[in-house]
C-alpha positions as CSV (number, residue, x, y, z in Angstrom):
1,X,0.0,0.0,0.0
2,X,1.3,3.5,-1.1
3,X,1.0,6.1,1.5
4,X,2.0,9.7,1.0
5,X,2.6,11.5,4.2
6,X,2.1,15.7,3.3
7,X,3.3,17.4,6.5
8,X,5.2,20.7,7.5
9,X,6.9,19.4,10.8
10,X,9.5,16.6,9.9
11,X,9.7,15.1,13.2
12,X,6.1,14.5,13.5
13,X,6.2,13.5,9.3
14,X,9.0,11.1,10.2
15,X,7.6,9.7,13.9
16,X,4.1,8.4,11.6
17,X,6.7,7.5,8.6
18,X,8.6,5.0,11.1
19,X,5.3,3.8,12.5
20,X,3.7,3.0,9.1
21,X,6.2,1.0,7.4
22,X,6.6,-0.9,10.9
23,X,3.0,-2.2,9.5
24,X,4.6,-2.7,6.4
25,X,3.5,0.4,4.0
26,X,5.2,2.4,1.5
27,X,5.4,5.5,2.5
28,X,6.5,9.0,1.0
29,X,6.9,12.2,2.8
30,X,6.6,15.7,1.3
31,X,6.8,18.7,3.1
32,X,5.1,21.1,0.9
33,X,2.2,21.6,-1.2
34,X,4.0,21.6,-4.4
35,X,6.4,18.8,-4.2
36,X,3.2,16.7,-2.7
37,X,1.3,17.4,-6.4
38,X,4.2,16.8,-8.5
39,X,4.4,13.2,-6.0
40,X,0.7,12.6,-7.0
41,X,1.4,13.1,-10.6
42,X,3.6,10.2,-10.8
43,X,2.3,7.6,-8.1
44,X,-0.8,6.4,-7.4
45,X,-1.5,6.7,-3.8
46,X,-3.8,4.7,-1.9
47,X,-3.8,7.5,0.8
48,X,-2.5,10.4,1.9
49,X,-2.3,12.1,5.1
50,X,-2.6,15.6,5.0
51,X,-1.9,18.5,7.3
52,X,-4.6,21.2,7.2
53,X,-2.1,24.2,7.7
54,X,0.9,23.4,5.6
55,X,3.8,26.0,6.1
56,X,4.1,26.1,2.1
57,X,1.1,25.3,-0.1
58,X,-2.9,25.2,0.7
59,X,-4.1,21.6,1.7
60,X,-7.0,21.7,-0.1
61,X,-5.3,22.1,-3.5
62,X,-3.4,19.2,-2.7
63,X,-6.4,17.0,-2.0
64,X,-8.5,19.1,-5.1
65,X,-5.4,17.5,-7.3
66,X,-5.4,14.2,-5.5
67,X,-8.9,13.8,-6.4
68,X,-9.1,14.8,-10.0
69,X,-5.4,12.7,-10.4
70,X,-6.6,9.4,-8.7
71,X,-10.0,9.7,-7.1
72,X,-10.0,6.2,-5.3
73,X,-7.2,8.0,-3.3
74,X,-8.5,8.5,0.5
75,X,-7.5,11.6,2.2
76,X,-7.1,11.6,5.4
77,X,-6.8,15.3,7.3
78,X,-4.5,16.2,10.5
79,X,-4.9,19.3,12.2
80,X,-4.0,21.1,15.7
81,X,-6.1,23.8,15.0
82,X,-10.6,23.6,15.8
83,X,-10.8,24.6,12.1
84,X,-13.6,22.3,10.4
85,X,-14.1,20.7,14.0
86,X,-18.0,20.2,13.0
87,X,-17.2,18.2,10.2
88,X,-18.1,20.3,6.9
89,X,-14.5,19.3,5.4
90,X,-16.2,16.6,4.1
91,X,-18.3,18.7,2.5
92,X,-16.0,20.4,0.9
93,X,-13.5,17.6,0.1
94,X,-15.1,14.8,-1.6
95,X,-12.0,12.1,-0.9
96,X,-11.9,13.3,2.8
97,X,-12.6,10.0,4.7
98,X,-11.1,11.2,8.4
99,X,-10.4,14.4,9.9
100,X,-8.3,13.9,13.4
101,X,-5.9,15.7,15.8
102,X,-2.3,16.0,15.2
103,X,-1.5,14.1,18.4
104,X,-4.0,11.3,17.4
105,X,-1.6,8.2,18.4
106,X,0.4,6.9,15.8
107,X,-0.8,3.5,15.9
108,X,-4.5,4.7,15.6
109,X,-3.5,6.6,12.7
110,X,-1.7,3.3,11.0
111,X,-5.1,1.8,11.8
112,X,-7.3,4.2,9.6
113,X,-4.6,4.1,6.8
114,X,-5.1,0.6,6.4
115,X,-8.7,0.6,6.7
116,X,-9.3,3.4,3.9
117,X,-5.9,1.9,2.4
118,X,-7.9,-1.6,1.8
119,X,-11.2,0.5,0.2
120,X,-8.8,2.0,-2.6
């Protein structure tokens, strides 16, 4: 399974990174925007994680691109902030399948990558 991590803060991109190919994944990290689009343009990913504030580039483009690029690919959303906390991403984001806190444990996250991983 092909997992594209799209996060500004490399610890925290690396910590889930570690964690997911522990459960035997493929993953790829980008840390911006851009370089996450050009990564969708070449690979199919069965999901991506994806920070709500990136430091470069607007999440929603991202997921706007995965979407139109491979639209079996689940998106799941990260966030620290209460932005879309009553649940109108999904709304707005048709491949949004999850929307959860940045310090959701990384062993729940590897859980609902495989499970929207395995619907792809």
């Amino acid at each position: 399974m092909q997992v594209l991590i799209v996060e500004s803060t490399a610890a925290l991109a690396e910590l889930w990174q570690r964690h997911l190919e522990r459960h035997g994944l493929t993953v790829s990290i980008s840390s911006s925007g851009e370089a996450a689009c050009d990564l969708i343009g070449s690979i199919r990913y069965d999901v991506i994680i994806l920070d709500l504030v990136l430091a470069e580039g607007a999440a929603f483009a991202v997921a706007d691109y995965a979407q139109y690029r491979w639209p079996q690919t689940s998106v799941i959303f990260v966030t620290d902030t209460t932005f879309f906390s009553d649940g109108s991403i999904f709304s707005i984001v048709p491949n949004a399948r999850a929307f959860i806190q940045t310090r959701t444990p990384p062993e729940d996250l590897a859980a609902m990558v495989e499970h929207y991983g395995r619907a792809a």
